[in-house]
C-alpha positions as CSV (number, residue, x, y, z in Angstrom):
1,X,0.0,0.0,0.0
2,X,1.6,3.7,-0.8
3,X,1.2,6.4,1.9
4,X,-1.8,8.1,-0.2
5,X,-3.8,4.8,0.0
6,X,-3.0,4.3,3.7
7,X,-6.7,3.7,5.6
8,X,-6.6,5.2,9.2
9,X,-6.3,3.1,12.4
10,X,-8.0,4.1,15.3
11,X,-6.5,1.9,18.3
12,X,-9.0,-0.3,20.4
13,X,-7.1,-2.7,22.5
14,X,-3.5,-1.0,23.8
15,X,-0.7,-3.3,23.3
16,X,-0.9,-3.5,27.6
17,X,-4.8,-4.3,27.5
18,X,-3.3,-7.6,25.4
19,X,-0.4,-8.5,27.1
20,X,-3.1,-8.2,30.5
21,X,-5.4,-10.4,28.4
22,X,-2.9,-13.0,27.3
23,X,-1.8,-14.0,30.7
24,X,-5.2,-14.2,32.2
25,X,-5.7,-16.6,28.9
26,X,-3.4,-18.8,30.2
27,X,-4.0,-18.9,33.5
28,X,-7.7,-19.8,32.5
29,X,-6.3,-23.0,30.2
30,X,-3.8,-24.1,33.3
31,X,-6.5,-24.5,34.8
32,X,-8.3,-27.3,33.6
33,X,-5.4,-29.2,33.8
34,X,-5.2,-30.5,30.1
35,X,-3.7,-34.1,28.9
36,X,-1.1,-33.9,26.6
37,X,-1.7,-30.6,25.5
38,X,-1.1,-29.7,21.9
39,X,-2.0,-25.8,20.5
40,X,-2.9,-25.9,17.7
41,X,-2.2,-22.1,16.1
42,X,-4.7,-20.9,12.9
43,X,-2.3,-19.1,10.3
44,X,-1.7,-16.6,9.3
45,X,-3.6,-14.2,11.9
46,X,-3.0,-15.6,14.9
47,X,0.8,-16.3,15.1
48,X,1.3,-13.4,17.3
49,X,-1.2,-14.5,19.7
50,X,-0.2,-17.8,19.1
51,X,3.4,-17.0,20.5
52,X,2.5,-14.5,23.4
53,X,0.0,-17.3,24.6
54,X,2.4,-20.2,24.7
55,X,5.1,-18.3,26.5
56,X,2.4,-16.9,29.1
57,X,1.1,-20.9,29.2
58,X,5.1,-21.8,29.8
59,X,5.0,-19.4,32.5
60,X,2.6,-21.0,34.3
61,X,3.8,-24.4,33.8
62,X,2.7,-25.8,30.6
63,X,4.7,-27.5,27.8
64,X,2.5,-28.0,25.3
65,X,3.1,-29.1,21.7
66,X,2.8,-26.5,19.2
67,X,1.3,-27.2,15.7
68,X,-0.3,-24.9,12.6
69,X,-3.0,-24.9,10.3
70,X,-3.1,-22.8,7.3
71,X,-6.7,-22.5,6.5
72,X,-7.6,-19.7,4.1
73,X,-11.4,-18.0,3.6
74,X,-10.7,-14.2,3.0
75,X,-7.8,-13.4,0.1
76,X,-6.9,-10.2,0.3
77,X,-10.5,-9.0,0.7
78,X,-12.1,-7.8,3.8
79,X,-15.1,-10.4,4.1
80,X,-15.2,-13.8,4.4
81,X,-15.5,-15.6,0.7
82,X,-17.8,-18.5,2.8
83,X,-15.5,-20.8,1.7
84,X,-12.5,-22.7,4.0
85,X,-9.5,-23.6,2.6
86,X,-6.9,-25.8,4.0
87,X,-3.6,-24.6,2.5
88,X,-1.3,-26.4,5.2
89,X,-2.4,-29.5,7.7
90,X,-1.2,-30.1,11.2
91,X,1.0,-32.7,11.3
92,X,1.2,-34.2,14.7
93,X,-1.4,-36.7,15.8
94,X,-4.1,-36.0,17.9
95,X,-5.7,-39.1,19.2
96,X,-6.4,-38.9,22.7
97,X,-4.8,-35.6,23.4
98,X,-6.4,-32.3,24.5
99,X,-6.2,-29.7,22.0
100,X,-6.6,-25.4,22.0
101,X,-7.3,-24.1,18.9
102,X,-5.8,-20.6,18.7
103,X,-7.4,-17.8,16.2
104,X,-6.9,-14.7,15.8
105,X,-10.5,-13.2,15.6
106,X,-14.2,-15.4,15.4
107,X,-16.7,-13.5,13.1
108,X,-18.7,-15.3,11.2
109,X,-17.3,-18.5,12.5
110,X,-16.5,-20.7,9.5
111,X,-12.8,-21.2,9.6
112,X,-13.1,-22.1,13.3
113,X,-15.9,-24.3,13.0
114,X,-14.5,-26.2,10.1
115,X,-11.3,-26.4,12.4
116,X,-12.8,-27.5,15.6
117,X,-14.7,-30.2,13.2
118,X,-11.6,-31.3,11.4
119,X,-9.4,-31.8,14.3
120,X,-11.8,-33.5,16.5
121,X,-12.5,-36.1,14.2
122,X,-8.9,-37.1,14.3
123,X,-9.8,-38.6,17.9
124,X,-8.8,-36.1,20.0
125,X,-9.8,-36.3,23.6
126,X,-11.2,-32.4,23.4
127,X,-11.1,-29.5,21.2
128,X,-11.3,-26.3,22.8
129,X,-10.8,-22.9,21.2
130,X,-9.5,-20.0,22.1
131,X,-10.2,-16.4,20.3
132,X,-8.2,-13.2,20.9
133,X,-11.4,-11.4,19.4
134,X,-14.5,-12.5,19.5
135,X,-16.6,-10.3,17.2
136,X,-20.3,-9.0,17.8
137,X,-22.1,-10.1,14.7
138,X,-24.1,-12.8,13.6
139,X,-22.8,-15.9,12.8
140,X,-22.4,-18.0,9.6
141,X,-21.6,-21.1,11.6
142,X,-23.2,-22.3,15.2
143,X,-20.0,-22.0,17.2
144,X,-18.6,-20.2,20.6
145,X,-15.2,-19.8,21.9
146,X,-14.4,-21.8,24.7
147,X,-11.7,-18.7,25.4
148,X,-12.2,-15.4,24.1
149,X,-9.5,-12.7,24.9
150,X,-11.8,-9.3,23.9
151,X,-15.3,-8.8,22.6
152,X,-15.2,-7.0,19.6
153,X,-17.7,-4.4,18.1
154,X,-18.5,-5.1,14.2
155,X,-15.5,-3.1,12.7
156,X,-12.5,-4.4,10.4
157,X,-9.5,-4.6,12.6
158,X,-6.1,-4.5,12.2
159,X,-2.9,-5.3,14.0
160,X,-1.2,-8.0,16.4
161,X,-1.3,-10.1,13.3
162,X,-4.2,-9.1,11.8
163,X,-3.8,-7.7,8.4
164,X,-5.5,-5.9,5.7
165,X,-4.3,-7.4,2.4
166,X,-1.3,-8.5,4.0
167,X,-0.3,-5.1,5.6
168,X,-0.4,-3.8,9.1
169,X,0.2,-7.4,11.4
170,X,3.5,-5.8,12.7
171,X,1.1,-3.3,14.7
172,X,1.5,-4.0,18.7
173,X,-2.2,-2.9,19.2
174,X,-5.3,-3.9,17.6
175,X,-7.0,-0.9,15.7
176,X,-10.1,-0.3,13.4
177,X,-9.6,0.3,10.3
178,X,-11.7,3.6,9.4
C-alpha cells in the first residue's frame, strides 16, 4: 500500500490491554489441567497471539506441543469468501490428546468451526478454542469460543497479526480500520 492509500487506524485494545489479556488466557487454560496438550495455532492471523499465549502458558507451567494450520477463507478482501481452505495440515497426531485451537479473531465463524470439526475427528480427547477477538455479529456457523481474549464491536480490525491485504500485522495494538 503507498502512503496516499494508507486507511486510518484508530486503536482499540492498547498493546498492555493484550499483554493483560494473554496471561489471564493462560492462567484460564492451566487450569483445567489439560492431557497432553497440543496448540494448535490458525495461520496466518493468529501467530502473534499464538506466541505471546504459549510463553504466558510456559509461565505457568505448561509444555505443550505446538502445531499450525493454514486454512484460508478471506484473500486479500475484507469479508469472508464462505468458503475454508486448507492450505497447510497439522501434522502431529491428535488421538487422545487435549487440544486449543488458537485464532486470531471469530466472526462469522466458519474457519473455526471447520477447524474445531476437522481436528476433532482425528480422535482427539477435546477440542477447545480460544479467540483473541471474539466479534459481535451474527454468525455463519453455530460455534462459541471456549476462550475469548476481547469482545469485539462489528468493525475491520487490524494489528497484532491481523492484516488488511497483508499489511499492518506488525502493529502492537489492535486498531479499526476507518
Amino acid at each position: 500500500m503507498t502512503a496516499a492509500a494508507a486507511p486510518s487506524i484508530t486503536p482499540l485494545y492498547s498493546e498492555q490491554a493484550i499483554a493483560r489479556r494473554v496471561d489471564e488466557l493462560a492462567q484460564e487454560i492451566a487450569s483445567l489441567n489439560l492431557h497432553d496438550l497440543i496448540i494448535i495455532a490458525i495461520l496466518k492471523g493468529s501467530f502473534i497471539f499464538a506466541a505471546d499465549l504459549i510463553r504466558a502458558l510456559q509461565r505457568k507451567g505448561l509444555h505443550p506441543e505446538i502445531d499450525f494450520i493454514f486454512l484460508a477463507s478471506y484473500g486479500a478482501g475484507t469479508s469472508s469468501s464462505g468458503e475454508v481452505k486448507v492450505l497447510r495440515d497439522v501434522e502431529s497426531a491428535l488421538e487422545g490428546r487435549d487440544v486449543v485451537i488458537v485464532d486470531d479473531i471469530l466472526d462469522s465463524g466458519r474457519t473455526l468451526a471447520f477447524a474445531k470439526a476437522l481436528l476433532a475427528a482425528r480422535g482427539s480427547r477435546s477440542v477447545r478454542t480460544c479467540v483473541l477477538l471474539d466479534k459481535e455479529v451474527r454468525r455463519a456457523a453455530e460455534i462459541e469460543p471456549d476462550f475469548t481474549g476481547f469482545h469485539c464491536p462489528p468493525v475491520f480490525v487490524v494489528g497484532y497479526g491481523m492484516d488488511l491485504a497483508h499489511h499492518y500485522r506488525e502493529l502492537p495494538f489492535i486498531g479499526e480500520v476507518t
